[in-house]
C-alpha positions in Angstrom: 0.0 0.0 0.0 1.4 3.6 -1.2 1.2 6.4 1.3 2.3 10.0 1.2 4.3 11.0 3.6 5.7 13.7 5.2 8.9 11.8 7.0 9.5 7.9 7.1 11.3 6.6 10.0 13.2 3.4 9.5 13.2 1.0 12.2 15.8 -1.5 13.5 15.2 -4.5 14.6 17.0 -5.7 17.4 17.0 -9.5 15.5 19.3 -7.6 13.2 17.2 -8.7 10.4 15.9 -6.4 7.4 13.9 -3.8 9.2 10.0 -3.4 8.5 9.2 0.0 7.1 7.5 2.6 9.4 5.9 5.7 7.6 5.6 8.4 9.5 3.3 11.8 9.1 4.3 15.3 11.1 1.2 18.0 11.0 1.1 21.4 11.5 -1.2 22.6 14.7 -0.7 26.1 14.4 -2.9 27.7 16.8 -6.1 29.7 16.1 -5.2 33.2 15.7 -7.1 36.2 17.6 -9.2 37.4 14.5 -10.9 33.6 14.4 -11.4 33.1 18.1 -15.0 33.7 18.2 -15.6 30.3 16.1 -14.9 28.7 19.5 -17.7 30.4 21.3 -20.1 28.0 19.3 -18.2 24.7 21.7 -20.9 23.2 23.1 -21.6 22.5 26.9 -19.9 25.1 28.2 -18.9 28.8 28.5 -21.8 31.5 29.3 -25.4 30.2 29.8 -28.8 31.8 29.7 -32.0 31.4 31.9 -35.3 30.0 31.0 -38.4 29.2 32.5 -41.5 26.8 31.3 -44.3 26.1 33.1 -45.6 22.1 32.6 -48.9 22.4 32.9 -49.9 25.7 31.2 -46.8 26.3 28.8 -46.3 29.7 29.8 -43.1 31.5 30.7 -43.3 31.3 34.5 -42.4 34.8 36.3 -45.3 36.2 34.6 -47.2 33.6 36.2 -46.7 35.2 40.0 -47.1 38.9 41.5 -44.6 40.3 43.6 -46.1 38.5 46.7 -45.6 35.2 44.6 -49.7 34.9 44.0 -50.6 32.7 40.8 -52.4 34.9 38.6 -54.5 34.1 35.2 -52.2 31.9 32.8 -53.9 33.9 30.4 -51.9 37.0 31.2 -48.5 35.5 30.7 -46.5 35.0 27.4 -46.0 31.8 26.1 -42.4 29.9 27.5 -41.3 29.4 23.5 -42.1 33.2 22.9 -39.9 33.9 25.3 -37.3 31.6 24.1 -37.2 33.0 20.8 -36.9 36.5 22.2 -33.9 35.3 24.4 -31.8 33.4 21.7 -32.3 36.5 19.5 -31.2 38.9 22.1 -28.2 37.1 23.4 -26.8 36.2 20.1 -24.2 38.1 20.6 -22.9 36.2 23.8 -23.5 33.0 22.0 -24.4 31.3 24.9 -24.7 27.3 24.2 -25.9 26.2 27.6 -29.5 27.7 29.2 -30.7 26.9 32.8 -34.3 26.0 32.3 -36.5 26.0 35.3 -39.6 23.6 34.4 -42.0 24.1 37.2 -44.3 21.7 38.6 -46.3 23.8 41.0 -49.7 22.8 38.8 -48.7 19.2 40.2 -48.1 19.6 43.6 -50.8 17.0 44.6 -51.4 15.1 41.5 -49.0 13.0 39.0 -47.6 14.7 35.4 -50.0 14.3 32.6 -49.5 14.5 29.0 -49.8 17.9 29.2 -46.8 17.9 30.6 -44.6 15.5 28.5 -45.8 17.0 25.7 -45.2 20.6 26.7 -41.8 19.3 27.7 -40.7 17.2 24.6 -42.1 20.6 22.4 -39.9 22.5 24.7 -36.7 20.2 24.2 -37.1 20.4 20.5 -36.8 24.0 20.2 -34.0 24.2 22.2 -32.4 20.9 20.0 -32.9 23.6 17.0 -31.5 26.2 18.3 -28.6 23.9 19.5 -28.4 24.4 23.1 -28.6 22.0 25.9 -30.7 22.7 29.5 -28.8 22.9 32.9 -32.5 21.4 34.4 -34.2 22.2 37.2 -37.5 21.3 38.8 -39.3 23.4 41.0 -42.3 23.7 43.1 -41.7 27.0 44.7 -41.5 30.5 42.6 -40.1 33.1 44.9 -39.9 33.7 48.7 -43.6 35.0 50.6 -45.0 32.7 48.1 -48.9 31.4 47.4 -48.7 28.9 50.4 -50.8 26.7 47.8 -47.7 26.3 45.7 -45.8 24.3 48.6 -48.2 21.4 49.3 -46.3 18.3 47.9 -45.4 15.5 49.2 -42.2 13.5 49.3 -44.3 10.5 48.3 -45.4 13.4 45.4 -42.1 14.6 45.1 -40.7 11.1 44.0 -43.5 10.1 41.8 -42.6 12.8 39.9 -39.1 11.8 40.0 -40.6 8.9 38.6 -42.1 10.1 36.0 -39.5 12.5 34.5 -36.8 9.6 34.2 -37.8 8.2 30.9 -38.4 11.6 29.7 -34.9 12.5 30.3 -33.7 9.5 29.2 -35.6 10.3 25.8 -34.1 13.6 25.2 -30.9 13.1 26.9 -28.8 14.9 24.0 -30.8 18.4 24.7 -29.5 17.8 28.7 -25.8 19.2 29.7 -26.8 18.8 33.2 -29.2 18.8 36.7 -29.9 20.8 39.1 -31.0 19.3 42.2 -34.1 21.3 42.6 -37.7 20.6 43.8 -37.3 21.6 47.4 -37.1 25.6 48.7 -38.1 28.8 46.9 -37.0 28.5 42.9 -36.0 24.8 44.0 -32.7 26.9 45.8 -32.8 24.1 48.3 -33.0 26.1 51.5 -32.2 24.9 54.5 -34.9 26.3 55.7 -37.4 24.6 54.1 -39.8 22.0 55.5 -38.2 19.0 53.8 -34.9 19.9 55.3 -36.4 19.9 58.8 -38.3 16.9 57.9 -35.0 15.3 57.4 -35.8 14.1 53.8 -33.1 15.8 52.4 -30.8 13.0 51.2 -34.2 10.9 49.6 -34.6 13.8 47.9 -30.8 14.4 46.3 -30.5 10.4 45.8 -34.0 10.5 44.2 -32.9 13.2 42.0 -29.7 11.5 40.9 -31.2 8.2 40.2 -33.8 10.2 38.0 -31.2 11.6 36.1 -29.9 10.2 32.7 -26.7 7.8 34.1 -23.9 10.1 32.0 -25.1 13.2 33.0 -23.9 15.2 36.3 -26.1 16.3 38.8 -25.2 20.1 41.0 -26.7 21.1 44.3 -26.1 24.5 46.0 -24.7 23.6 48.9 -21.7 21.3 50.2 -24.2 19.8 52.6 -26.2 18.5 50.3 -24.1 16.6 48.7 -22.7 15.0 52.0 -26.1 13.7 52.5 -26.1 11.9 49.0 -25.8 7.7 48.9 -21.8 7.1 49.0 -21.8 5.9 45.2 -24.0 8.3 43.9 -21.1 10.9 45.0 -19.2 11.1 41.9 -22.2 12.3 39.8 -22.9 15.3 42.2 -21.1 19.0 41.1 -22.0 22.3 42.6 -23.7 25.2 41.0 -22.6 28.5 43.2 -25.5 31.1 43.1 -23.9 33.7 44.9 -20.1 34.5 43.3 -19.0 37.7 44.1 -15.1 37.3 44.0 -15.0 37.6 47.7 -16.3 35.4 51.0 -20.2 35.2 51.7 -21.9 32.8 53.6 -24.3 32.9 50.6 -21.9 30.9 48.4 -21.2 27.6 48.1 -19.1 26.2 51.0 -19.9 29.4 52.6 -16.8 31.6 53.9 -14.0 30.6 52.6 -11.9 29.4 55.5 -14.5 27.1 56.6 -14.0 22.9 56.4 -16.9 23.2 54.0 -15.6 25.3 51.7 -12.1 23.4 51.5 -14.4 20.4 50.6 -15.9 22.7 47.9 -12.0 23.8 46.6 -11.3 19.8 46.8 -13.7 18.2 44.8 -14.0 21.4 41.9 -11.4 19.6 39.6 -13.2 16.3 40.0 -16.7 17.5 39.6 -18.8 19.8 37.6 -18.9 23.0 38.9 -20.8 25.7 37.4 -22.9 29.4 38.6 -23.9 32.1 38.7 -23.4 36.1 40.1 -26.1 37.5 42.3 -28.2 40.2 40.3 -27.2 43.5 39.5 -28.6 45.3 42.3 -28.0 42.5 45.4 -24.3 42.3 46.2 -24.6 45.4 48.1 -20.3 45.1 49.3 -20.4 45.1 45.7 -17.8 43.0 43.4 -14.2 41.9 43.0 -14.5 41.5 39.1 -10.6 40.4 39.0 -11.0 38.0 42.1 -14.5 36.9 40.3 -12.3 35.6 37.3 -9.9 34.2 39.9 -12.3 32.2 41.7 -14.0 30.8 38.5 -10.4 29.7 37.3 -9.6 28.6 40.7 -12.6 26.2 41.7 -12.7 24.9 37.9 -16.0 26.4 36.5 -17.8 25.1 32.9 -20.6 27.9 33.2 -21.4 31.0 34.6 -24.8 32.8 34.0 -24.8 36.0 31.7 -27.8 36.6 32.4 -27.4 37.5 36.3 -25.4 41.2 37.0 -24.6 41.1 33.5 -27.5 43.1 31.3 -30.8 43.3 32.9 -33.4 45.0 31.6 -31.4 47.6 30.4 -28.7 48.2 33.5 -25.5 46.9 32.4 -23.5 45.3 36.0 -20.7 43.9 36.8 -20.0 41.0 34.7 -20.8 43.4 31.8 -18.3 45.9 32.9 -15.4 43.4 32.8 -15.9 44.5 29.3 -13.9 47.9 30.0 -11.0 45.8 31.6 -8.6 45.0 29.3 -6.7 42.3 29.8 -2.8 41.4 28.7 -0.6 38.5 29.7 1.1 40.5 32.6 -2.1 41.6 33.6 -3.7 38.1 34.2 -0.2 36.5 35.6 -0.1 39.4 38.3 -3.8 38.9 39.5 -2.8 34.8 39.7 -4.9 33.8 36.6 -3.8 31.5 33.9 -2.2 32.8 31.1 -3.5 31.9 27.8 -1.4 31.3 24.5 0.2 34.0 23.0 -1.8 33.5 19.7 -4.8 34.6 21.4 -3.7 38.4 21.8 -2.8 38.5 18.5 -4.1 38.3 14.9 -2.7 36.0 12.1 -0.1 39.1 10.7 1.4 39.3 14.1 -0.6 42.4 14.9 -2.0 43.1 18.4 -5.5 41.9 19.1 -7.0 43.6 22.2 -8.8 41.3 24.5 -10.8 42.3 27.9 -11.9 40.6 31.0 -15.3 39.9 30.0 -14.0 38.0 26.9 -11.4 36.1 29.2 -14.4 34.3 31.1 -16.4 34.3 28.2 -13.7 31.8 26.4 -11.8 30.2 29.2 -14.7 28.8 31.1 -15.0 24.8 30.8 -12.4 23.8 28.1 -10.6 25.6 25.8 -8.5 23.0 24.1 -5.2 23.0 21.6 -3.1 19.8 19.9 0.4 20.2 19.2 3.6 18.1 18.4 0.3 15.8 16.3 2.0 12.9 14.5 0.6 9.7 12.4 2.9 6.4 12.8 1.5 3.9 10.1 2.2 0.4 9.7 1.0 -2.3 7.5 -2.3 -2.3 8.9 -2.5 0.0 12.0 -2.1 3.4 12.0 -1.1 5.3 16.0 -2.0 9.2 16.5 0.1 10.8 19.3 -0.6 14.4 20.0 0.4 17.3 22.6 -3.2 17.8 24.1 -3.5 21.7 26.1 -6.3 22.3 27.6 -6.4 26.2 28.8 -9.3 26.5 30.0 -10.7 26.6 34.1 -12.1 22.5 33.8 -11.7 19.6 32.2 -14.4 19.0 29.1 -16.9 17.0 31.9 -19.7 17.8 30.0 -18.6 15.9 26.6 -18.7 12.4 26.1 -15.8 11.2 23.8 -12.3 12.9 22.6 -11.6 9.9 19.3 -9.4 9.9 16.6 -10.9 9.3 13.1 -9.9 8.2 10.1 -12.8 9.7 7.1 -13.4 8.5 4.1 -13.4 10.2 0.8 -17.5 9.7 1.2 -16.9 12.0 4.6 -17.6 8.8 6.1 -16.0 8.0 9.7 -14.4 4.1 8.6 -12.2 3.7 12.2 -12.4 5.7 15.1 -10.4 5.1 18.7 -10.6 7.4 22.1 -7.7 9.5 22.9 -8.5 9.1 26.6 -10.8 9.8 29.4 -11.9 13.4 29.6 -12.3 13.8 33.1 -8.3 13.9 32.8 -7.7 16.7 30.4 -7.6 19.0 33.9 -6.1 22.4 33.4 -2.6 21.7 31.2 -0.6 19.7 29.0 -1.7 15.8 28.0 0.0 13.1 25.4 -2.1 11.5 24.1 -2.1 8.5 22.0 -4.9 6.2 20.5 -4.4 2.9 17.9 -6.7 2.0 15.2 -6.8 -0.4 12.2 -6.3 1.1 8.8 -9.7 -0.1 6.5 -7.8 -0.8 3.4 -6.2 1.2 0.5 -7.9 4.7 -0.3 -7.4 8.4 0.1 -8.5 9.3 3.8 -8.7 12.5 6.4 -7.1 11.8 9.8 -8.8 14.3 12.7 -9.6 14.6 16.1 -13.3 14.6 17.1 -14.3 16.1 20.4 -18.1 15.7 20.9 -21.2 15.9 23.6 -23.6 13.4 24.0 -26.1 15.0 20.7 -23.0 14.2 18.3 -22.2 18.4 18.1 -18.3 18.4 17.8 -16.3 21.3 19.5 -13.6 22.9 17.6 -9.9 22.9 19.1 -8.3 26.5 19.2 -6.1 25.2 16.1 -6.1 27.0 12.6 -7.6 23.9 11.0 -10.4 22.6 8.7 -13.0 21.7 10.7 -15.6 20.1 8.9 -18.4 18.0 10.3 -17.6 18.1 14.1 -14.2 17.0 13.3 -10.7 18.8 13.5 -8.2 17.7 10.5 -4.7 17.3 10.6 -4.2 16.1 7.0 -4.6 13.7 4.8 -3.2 9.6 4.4 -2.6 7.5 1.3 
C-alpha cells in the first residue's frame, strides 16, 4: 500500500534482520489566531449560559405567572415559554451562549401526578431548544419566589418522588438536549433552602438520591450547597457537582461552602477539579459590598467552572452590572499572571499578521470557562495495517471537558464517512494543562483518507480545538493519508 508522507522513520530490529518500514506523518497545529477566536464560542456544553423558565402544565413562561407576593395569577396574562425563548436566543446572540438553565415548574402538580400535558409541553420545549442547538442545565421546582402562594408548597415527598418517577424516561428520551441537573424541587426557585420544610423533615438526602437516580446515568447532577451533597448515597457521589449562586469574588456565607476558611468550603475547593462546577453572580442590584471583578475571574479559574450565568449582574433590563463591565478591563498576559490567573497562548492576543488583538476581562471568562482545548507536536505512525496518533493535548481553559462524552481519533473516508475511530482518553483527565495523548486503530484498506480529532457531547455536536484547522463536520483535520 502507497502512502504520502511527510517523514519515514526506518526501524531497527534488534533480530538484526531487514527492518519493516514505518511511515511516518508530522502536521502542523498552528494555533487559532485572535481574529478567528469567536468560532470557538459556538463549543458546546460550556462557556456563558442563559436562563429560561416553562411552566408544565400551562406552557407559559413562568415569572409572569406570580405577582410580587408570589400569587398565581391568570395563565392567560402571561407570554408563552417558547415566545420567550425565541426573544432570548435573539437577544443574546451576541454572547452566543450554548448552555440555558431552564426551570420547568411543577407547581400545577403539587398533589397530582404529570399528565400529557406535561410531557408534551416538555418534549415541544426540548425540541426548540435541540434547533436552536443548546442543551438545558435542568431544574425542577415547586416554589416560585420567597412570601409565596402557600398553595404552591403542598407536595409530598411520596409526590415529590412520583414525579421523580415520571420524569426519568423523559430524560432518558431527550438526553442529547441535557448538559446537566440541578438538584431542585425543594425551597423557593427549588434553591434548596435549608430552611425549608423538607430539610427539617430530614428528607433531604431521599430527595438528592432520588434526584440522581432520575437523572440520565452520563449526565452530572449540582446542588447548591456542600451539605447536600454530604447527604447523597456514597456511590451516587461522583455524579454530584455544585452550582454556586452567589459568586461575588470575595467570602459570603451565601456561596457555596460558605466563607472561605470554613471545612466546608475546602471540601468545595477539593472536589472542583473532579466535579462539575458551574454558577452564577447575584443580580445587578444584590451584592450590596459590591464585586471583586478580577477575584471573580480568579475564583471561576480557581474552583474549575464550565458555566457562569450572563444573564445574572450582567444586562438586565437595560442596566449593564458587573460581569458586563469586565468589558472595560482589558486584559494582557502580565495583567492576568499578576492577579494569579492562567495565562493563555500567546496566539490569542494576537491576529494571524502578528498584529496586536485587544482582549478584555469579559471576553477572558467568556472563552476560558469549561475547556478551551489545543493539539500540538500531532504525528501519524502507520504500519502495515495500523495506523497510532500521538498528539500534545492543552487544555487552557478553568475544567476539564466534563460535560462531553468522547475525545476519538478518526480516520474519514473520501465519502466523509468516519471508517475507524479510537478514544484519545478519558476526559475527566484533560484537567487544566498539557496531556499526550495517544490512541491505535486499524487502517480499512487502500484509499485516500482525512485523519482528525473529534471532540463531541452526547447530541454528536463536535467542538472545535483552538487550532487554525479545517473543521468540517464536528471534526478537526490534521491532514490527509494514502
Amino acid at each position: 500500500m502507497k502512502r504520502l508522507v511527510l517523514a519515514m522513520l526506518v526501524l531497527t530490529m534488534l533480530t538484526g534482520l531487514i527492518p519493516a518500514m514505518a511511515e511516518t506523518i508530522e502536521f502542523s497545529t498552528p494555533a487559532l489566531p485572535g481574529e478567528k477566536r469567536e468560532e470557538l464560542l459556538k463549543n458546546p456544553d460550556r462557556g456563558l449560559r442563559l436562563e429560561l423558565y416553562l411552566s408544565l402544565g400551562s406552557g407559559k413562561y413562568v415569572p409572569e405567572l406570580f405577582d410580587a407576593y408570589g400569587n398565581l395569577k391568570d395563565p392567560s396574562t402571561a407570554r408563552s415559554a417558547w415566545e420567550v425563548l425565541n426573544i432570548m436566543m435573539a437577544d443574546y446572540a451576541p454572547e452566543s451562549p450554548r448552555v440555558a438553565q431552564a426551570y420547568f415548574y411543577l407547581t400545577e402538580y403539587r398533589n397530582r401526578d404529570l399528565d400529557q400535558t406535561a410531557f408534551d409541553n416538555m418534549n415541544a420545549y426540548f425540541q426548540a431548544c435541540r434547533e436552536y442547538g443548546i442543551t438545558l442545565a435542568l431544574r425542577f421546582v415547586y416554589i416560585f419566589n420567597q412570601g409565596y402562594d402557600r398553595r404552591q408548597d403542598v407536595v409530598s415527598l411520596s409526590q415529590m418522588m412520583r414525579h421523580m418517577e415520571q420524569l426519568k424516561p423523559i430524560l432518558e428520551a431527550n438526553r442529547d438536549c441535557i448538559s446537566f441537573i440541578q438538584c431542585g424541587f425543594f425551597g423557593e426557585w427549588g434553591e434548596t433552602s435549608p430552611n425549608s420544610q423538607w430539610v427539617k423533615a430530614g428528607n433531604t438526602g431521599d430527595i438528592i438520591n432520588g434526584v440522581v437516580r432520575m437523572a440520565p446515568k452520563d449526565v452530572p447532577v449540582t446542588v447548591r450547597y456542600t451539605w447536600i451533597r454530604d447527604e447523597a448515597a456514597a456511590p451516587l457521589k461522583a455524579r454530584i457537582g455544585y452550582h454556586d449562586d452567589y459568586i461575588i469574588g470575595y467570602p459570603h456565607a451565601w456561596a457555596t461552602g460558605g466563607y472561605w476558611d470554613t471545612e466546608e468550603h475546602q471540601e468545595f475547593i477539593r472536589n472542583s477539579s473532579k466535579v462539575l462546577v458551574e454558577g452564577e453572580m447575584p443580580w445587578g442590584g444584590q451584592s450590596p459590598g459590591g464585586v471583586d471583578i478580577w477575584n471573580v475571574a480568579k475564583y471561576l479559574a480557581d474552583r474549575h467552572f464550565s458555566v457562569l450565568s450572563c444573564y445574572h449582574s450582567y444586562r438586565e433590563y437595560g442596566v449593564h452590572y458587573n460581569l458586563y463591565h469586565a468589558r472595560s478591563t482589558l486584559v494582557t498576559p502580565e495583567s492576568l499572571a499578576e492577579h494569579g490567573l492562567p495565562v493563555p497562548y500567546e496566539a490569542w492576543f494576537r491576529n494571524g499578521d502578528g498584529t496586536a488583538r485587544e482582549a478584555n476581562l469579559f471576553e477572558y471568562i467568556q472563552y476560558f470557562l469549561g475547556y478551551h482545548m489545543q493539539m500540538d507536536n500531532a504525528r501519524a505512525d502507520i504500519g502495515e495495517d495500523k495506523i497510532t496518533l500521538s498528539l500534545d493535548m492543552t487544555n487552557y481553559g478553568f475544567a476539564a471537558p466534563l460535560l462531553l462524552k468522547g475525545l476519538d481519533a478518526v480516520l474519514v473516508d473520501e465519502n466523509g464517512q468516519i471508517v475507524a475511530s479510537k478514544s484519545l482518553g478519558k476526559l475527566n483527565k484533560l484537567l487544566p494543562g498539557t496531556h499526550a495523548l495517544q490512541a491505535e486503530m486499524d487502517l480499512p484498506g487502500e484509499g485516500n483518507y482525512r485523519l482528525g480529532v473529534r471532540l463531541y457531547n452526547a447530541a454528536g455536536t463536535g467542538a472545535k480545538l483552538a487550532n487554525d484547522l479545517p473543521f468540517e463536520n464536528g471534526i478537526n483535520f490534521l491532514g490527509e493519508i494514502q
